[in-house]
C-alpha positions as CSV (number, residue, x, y, z in Angstrom):
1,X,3.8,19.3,13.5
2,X,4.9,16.3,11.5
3,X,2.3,13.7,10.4
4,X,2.7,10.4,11.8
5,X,2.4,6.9,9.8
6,X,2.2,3.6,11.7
7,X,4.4,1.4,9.6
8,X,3.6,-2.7,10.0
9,X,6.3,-5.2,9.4
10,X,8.5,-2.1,9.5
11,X,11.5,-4.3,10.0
12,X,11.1,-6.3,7.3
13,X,12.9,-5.5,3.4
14,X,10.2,-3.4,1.9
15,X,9.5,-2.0,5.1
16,X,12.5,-0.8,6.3
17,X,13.2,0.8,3.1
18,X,9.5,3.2,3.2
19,X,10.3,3.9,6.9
20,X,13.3,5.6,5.7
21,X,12.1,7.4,2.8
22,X,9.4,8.0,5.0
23,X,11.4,10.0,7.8
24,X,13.0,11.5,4.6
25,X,10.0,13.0,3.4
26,X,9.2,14.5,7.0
27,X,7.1,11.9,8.7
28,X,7.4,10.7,12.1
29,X,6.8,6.7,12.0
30,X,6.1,4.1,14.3
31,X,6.9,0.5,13.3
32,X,5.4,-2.9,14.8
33,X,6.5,-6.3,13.8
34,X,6.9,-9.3,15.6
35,X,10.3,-9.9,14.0
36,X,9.3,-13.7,12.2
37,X,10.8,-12.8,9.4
38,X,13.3,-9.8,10.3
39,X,15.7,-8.6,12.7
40,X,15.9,-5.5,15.6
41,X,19.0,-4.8,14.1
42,X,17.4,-3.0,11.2
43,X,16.2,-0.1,13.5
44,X,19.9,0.5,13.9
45,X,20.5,0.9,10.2
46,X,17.2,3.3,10.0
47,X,19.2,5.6,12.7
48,X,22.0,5.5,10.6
49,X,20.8,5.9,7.3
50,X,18.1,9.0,8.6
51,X,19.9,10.3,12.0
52,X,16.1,9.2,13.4
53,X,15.4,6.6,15.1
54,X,11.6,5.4,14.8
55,X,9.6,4.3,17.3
56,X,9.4,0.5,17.6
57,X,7.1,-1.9,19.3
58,X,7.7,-6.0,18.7
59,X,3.9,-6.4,17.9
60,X,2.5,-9.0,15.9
61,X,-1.0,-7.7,14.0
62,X,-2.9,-10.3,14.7
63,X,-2.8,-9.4,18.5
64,X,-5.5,-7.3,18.2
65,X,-4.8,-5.7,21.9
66,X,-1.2,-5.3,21.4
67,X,-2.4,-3.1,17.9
68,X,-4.6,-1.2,19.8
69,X,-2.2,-0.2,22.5
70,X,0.4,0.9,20.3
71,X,-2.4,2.9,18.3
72,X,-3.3,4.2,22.0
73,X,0.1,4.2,23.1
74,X,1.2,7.0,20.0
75,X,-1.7,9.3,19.1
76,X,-2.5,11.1,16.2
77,X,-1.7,8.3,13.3
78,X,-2.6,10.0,10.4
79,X,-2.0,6.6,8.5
80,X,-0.8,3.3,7.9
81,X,0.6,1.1,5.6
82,X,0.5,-2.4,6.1
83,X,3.3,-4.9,5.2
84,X,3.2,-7.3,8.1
85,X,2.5,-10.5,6.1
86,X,4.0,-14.0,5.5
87,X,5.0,-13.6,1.7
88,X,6.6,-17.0,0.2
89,X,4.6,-18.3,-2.2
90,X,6.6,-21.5,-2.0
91,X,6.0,-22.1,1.6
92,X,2.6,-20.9,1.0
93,X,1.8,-24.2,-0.5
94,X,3.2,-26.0,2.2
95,X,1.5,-23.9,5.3
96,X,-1.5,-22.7,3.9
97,X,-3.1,-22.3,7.4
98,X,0.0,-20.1,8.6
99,X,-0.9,-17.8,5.7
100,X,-4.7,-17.5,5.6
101,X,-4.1,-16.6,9.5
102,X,-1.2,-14.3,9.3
103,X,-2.0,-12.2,6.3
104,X,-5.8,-11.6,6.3
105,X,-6.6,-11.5,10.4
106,X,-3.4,-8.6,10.7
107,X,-5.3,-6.4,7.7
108,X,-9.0,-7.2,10.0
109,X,-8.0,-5.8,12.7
110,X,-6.1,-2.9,11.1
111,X,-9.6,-2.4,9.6
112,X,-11.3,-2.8,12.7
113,X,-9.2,-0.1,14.6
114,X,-8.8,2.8,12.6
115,X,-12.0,4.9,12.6
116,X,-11.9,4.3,16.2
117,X,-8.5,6.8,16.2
118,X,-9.2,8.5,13.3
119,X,-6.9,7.2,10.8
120,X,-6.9,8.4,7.4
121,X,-6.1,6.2,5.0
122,X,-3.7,3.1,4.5
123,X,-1.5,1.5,1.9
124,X,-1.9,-1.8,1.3
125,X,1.4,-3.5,0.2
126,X,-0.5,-6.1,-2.4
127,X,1.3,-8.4,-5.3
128,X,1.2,-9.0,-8.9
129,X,0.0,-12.6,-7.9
130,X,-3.4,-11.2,-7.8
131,X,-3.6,-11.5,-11.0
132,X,-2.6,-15.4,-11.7
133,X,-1.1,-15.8,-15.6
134,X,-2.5,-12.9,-17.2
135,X,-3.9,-13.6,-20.7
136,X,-2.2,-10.3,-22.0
137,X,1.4,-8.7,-21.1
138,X,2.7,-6.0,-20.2
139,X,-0.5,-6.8,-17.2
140,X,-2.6,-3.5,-16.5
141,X,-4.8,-2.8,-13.4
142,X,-7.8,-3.5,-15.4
143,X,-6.7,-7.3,-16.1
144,X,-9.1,-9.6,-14.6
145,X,-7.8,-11.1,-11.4
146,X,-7.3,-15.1,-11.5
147,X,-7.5,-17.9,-9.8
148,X,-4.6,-18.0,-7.5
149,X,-2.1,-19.9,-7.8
150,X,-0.8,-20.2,-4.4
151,X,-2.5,-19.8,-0.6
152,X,-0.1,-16.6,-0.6
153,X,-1.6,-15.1,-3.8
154,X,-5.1,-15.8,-2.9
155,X,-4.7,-13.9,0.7
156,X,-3.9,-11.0,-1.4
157,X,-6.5,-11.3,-3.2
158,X,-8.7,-12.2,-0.3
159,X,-7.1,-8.7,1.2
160,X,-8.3,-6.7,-1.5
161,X,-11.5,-7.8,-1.7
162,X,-12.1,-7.0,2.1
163,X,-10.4,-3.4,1.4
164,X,-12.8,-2.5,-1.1
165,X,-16.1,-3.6,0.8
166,X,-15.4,-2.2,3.7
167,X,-15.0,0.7,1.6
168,X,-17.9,0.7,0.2
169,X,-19.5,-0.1,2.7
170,X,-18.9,3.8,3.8
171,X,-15.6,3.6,5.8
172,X,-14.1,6.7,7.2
173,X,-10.8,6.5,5.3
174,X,-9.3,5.8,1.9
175,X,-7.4,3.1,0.6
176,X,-4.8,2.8,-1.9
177,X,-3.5,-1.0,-3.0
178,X,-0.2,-1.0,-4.4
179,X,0.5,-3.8,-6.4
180,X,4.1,-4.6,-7.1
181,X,6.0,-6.9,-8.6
182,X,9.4,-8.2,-7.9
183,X,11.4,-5.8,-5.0
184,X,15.2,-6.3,-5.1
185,X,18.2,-5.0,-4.0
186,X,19.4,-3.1,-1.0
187,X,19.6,0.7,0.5
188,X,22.7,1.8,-1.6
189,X,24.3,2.8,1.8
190,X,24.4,-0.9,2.6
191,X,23.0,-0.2,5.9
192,X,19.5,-2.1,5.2
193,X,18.9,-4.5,2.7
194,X,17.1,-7.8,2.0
195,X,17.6,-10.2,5.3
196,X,15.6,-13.4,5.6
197,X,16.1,-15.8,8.1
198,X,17.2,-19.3,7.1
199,X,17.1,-19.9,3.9
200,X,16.0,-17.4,1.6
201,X,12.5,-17.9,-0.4
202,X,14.0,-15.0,-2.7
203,X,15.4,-15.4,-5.7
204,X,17.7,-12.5,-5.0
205,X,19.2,-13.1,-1.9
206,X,19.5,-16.9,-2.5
207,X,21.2,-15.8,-5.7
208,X,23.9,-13.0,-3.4
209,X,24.3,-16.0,-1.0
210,X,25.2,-18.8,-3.6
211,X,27.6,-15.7,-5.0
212,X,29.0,-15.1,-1.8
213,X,29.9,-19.1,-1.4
214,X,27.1,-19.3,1.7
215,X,24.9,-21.9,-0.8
216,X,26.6,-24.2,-3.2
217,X,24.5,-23.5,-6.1
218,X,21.1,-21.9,-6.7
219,X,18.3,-24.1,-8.2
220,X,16.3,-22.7,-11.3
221,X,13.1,-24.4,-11.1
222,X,12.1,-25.8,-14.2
223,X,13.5,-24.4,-18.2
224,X,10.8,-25.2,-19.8
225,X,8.5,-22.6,-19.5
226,X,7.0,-20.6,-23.0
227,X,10.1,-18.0,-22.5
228,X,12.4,-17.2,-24.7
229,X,15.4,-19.2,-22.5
230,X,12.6,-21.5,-20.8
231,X,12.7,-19.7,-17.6
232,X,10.3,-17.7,-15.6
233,X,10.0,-14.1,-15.9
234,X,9.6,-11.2,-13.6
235,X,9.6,-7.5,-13.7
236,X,12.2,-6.7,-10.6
237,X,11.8,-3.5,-9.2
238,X,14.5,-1.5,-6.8
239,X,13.5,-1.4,-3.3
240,X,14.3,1.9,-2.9
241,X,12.2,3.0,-6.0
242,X,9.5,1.0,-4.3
243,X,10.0,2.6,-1.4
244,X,9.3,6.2,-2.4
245,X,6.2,4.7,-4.4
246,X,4.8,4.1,-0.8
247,X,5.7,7.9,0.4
248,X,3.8,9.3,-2.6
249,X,1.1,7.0,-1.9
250,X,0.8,8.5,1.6
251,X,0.9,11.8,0.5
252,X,-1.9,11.2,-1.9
253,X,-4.1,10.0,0.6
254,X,-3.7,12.5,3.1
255,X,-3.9,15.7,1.0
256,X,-6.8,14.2,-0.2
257,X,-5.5,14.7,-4.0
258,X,-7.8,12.4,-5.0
259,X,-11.6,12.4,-4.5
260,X,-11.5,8.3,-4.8
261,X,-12.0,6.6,-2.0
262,X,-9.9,3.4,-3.1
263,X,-7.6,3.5,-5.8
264,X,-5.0,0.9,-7.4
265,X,-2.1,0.9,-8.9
266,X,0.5,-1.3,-10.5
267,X,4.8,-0.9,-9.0
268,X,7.0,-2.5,-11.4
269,X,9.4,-1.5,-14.5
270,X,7.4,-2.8,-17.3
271,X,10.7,-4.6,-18.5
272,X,10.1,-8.5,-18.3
273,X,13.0,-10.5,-17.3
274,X,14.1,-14.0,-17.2
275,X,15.5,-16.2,-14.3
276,X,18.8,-16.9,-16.7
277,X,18.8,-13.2,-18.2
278,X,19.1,-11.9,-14.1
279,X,21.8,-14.0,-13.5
280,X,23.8,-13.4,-16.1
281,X,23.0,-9.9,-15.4
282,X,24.5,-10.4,-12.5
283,X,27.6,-11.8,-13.5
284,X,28.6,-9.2,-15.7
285,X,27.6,-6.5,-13.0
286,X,29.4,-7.6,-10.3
287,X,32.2,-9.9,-12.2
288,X,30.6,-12.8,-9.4
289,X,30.0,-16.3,-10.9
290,X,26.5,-18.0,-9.6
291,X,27.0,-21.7,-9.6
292,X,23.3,-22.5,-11.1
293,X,21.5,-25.9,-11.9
294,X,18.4,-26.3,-13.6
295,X,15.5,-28.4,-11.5
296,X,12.2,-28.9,-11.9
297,X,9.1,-27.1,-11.7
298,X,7.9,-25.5,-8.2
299,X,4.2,-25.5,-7.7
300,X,2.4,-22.2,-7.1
301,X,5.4,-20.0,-10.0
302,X,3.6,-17.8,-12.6
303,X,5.3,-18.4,-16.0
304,X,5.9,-14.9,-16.8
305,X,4.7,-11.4,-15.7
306,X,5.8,-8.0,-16.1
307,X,3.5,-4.8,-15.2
308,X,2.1,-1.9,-17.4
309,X,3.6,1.2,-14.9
310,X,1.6,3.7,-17.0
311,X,-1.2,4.4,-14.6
312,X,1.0,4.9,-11.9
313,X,3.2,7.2,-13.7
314,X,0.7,9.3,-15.3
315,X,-2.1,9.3,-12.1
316,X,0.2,8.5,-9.0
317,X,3.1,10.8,-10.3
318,X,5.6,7.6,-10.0
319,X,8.3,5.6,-11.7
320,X,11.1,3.5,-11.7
321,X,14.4,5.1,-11.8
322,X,17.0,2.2,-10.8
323,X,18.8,0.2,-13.6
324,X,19.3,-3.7,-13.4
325,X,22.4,-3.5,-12.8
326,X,22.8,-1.1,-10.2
327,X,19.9,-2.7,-8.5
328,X,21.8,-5.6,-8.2
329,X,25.1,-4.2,-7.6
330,X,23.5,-2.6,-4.3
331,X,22.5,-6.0,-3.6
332,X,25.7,-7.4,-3.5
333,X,26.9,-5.1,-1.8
334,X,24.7,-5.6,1.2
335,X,25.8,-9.7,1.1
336,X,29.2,-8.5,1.5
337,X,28.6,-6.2,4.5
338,X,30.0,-8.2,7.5
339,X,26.9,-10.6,8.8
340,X,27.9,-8.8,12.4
341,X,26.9,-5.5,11.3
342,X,23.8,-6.6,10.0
């Protein structure tokens, strides 16, 4: 009998993209999301992509009811992960109340429910904003965690800090925190990719859009950074790579190949790279100009921050695999897909 993982915000980019590697690997998976931030549509592209069509329940997780129907409502969850989040850091700033509530009361009652039905273990989808500007790059997961620099980075930090004492506090189930960096690109089938409503809070898809003529230019905020071009940089991460990190997580956790109870581990490259660099890595991928202007500074950006993958290479048996460029080239061609079959 196939396990079964409860997949929140399973609409959205990142987790769209583990709900397919996930029915890849042999899991059954139900999704909840209350579609803010992503379309039903996506289900489709899951069918077509895996020839499965998950389960799917338009739930938000702070409806603690509604979470605990669908946990009634589809027994024998061996595990979650949990996505369902708000996760601009720019808007952050500007509706910190929207965050605080969205991201931290979902992950309560998650924690609340699951001895109750006898979950195992989750994956929590954290960030690389937990740990502010790190004082020494590539970052490790031993680097001390920061200040935060926006309402968004401090609810994943908030998060974590709730994971790990409920966990010691002698919880029934493990936890593993994955923190990643910068997810791009699209499912190299172009049947699910990065879709936000409105405009995009990404760099990426504004970037695809502003190539595809949908925005007139894309803002670069600020050039003046301590970077070799002035820009900020990022360690961007294929989706699908990011993806798979998820599966081996799950696996982990429920073959109990690790007598840790909580355990953390960084998701990115290890290759830092600027706004500008992207761009023009762009360009000469897809042979796409991006009409670019530099403006100023936005509040709540890290100046630069790139991951040390080593621990979860060596200990979670993971690693990137995707190049820049073909990252990117999937990306574009999701933008290009006609909006109506999106």
């Amino acid at each position: 009998m196939k396990k079964k993982i409860l997949v929140t915000g399973g609409a959205g980019y990142i987790g769209s993209h583990t709900t397919v590697e996930l029915q890849n690997a042999g899991y059954d998976v139900v999704i909840i999301d209350n579609l803010s931030n992503s379309n039903a549509n996506v289900i489709d592209g899951i069918e077509k992509i895996t020839g499965i069509r998950p389960v799917f329940s338009k739930t938000d997780c702070n409806d603690r009811d509604g979470v605990e129907k669908i946990l009634s409502d589809n027994p024998g969850i061996a595990g979650i992960i949990h996505f369902a989040a708000s996760k601009a850091v720019g808007e952050s700033v500007q509706k910190p109340l929207l965050y605080y509530r969205n991201n931290i009361v979902s992950l309560l009652n998650l924690l609340d429910l699951m001895p109750q039905y006898g979950i195992k273990g989750l994956v929590f989808s954290s960030s690389c904003t937990v740990y502010g500007q790190p004082d020494i790059l590539p970052v490790t997961e031993d680097a001390p965690i920061k200040p935060a620099l926006s309402p968004y980075g401090n609810t994943k930090q908030i998060n974590e800090e709730i994971i790990r004492d409920t966990i010691h506090a002698g919880a029934p189930f493990k936890s593993i925190i994955l923190r990643y960096f910068n997810p791009i690109g699209a499912h190299p089938s172009a049947e699910i990719g990065e879709l936000p409503i409105g405009v995009p809070q990404n760099l990426v898809p504004f970037l695809t859009q502003t190539a595809a003529g949908i925005r007139p230019e894309l803002s670069v905020y600020g050039n003046d950074y301590d970077t070799p071009d002035g820009t900020c940089i990022r360690d961007y991460i294929n989706v699908v790579d990011l993806a798979k990190a998820h599966v081996t997580a799950i696996n982990r956790m429920l073959n109990d190949r690790s007598e840790e109870k909580l355990e953390i581990f960084n998701l990115g490259t290890g290759n830092g790279v600027s706004v500008l660099e992207l761009i023009n890595t762009f360009e000469q991928a897809t042979g796409v100009k991006v009409p670019h202007k530099i403006v100023g500074r936005r509040e709540g950006d890290i100046e630069k921050v790139w991951a040390n993958p080593r621990h979860a290479n060596n200990v979670l048996g993971w690693k990137s695999e995707e190049t820049l460029e073909d990252t990117l080239r999937s990306a574009w061609k999701w933008q290009e897909k006609p909006a109506k079959l999106k």
